[in-house]
C-alpha positions in Angstrom: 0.0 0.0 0.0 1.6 3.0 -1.0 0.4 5.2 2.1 3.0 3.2 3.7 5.5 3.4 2.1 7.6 5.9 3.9 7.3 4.4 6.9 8.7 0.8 5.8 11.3 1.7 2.6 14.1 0.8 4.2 12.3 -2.2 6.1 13.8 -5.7 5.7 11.1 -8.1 7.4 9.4 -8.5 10.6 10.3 -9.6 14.0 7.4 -11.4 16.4 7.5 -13.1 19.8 5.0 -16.0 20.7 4.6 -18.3 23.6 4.4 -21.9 22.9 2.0 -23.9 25.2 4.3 -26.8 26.4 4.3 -30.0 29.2 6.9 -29.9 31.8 7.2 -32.3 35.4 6.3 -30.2 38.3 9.8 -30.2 39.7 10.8 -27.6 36.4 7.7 -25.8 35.9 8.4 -22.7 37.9 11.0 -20.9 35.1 8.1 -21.5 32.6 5.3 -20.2 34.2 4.4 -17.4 32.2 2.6 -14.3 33.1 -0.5 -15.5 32.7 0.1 -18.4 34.5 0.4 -21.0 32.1 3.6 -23.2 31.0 5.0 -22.0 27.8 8.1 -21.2 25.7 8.7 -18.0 24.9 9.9 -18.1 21.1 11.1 -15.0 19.1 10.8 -15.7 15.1 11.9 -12.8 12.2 11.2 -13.4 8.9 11.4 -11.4 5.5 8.5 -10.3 3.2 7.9 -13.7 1.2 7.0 -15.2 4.8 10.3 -17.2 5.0 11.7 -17.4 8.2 15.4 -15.7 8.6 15.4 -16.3 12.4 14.7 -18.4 15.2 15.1 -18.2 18.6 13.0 -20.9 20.8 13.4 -22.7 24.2 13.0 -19.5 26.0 11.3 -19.6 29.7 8.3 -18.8 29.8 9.3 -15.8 32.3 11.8 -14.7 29.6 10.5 -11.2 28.5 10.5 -10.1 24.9 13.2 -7.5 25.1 15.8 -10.2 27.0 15.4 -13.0 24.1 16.0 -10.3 21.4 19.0 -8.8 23.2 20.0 -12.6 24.0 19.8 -12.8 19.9 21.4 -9.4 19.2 24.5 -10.7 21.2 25.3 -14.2 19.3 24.8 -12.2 15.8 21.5 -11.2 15.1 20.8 -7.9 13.4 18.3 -5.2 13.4 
């Protein structure tokens, strides 16, 4: 659409975090609990215009918060 244009000309693709519902015994549960309560994996995905994903970053605690799993990503090579 070309009323957006200027805001994503230089734009390369799209970055996204999603928890992933997941099982774990009761004795490791507590690092997963996420905020809502629930056990998950907090998985951070970037991917380029065609829909094909350039980056994954998964096995994250639920408790892991968006910002630490990028920065986590930025550090072993990831660019934005």
């Amino acid at each position: 659409d070309p009323r957006f244009f200027p805001y994503f000309e230089n734009c390369i693709g799209a970055i996204d975090g999603t928890h992933v519902p997941m099982t774990v015994t009761p004795d490791k549960a507590a690092p997963f609990r996420n905020r809502k309560g629930t056990l998950s994996q907090n998985v951070m995905v970037a991917c380029d215009f065609d829909l094909n994903f350039t980056f994954i970053s998964c096995g994250w605690e639920g408790l892991a918060t968006d910002a630490r799993v990028l920065q986590s990503a930025m550090n072993h090579g990831f660019k934005v």
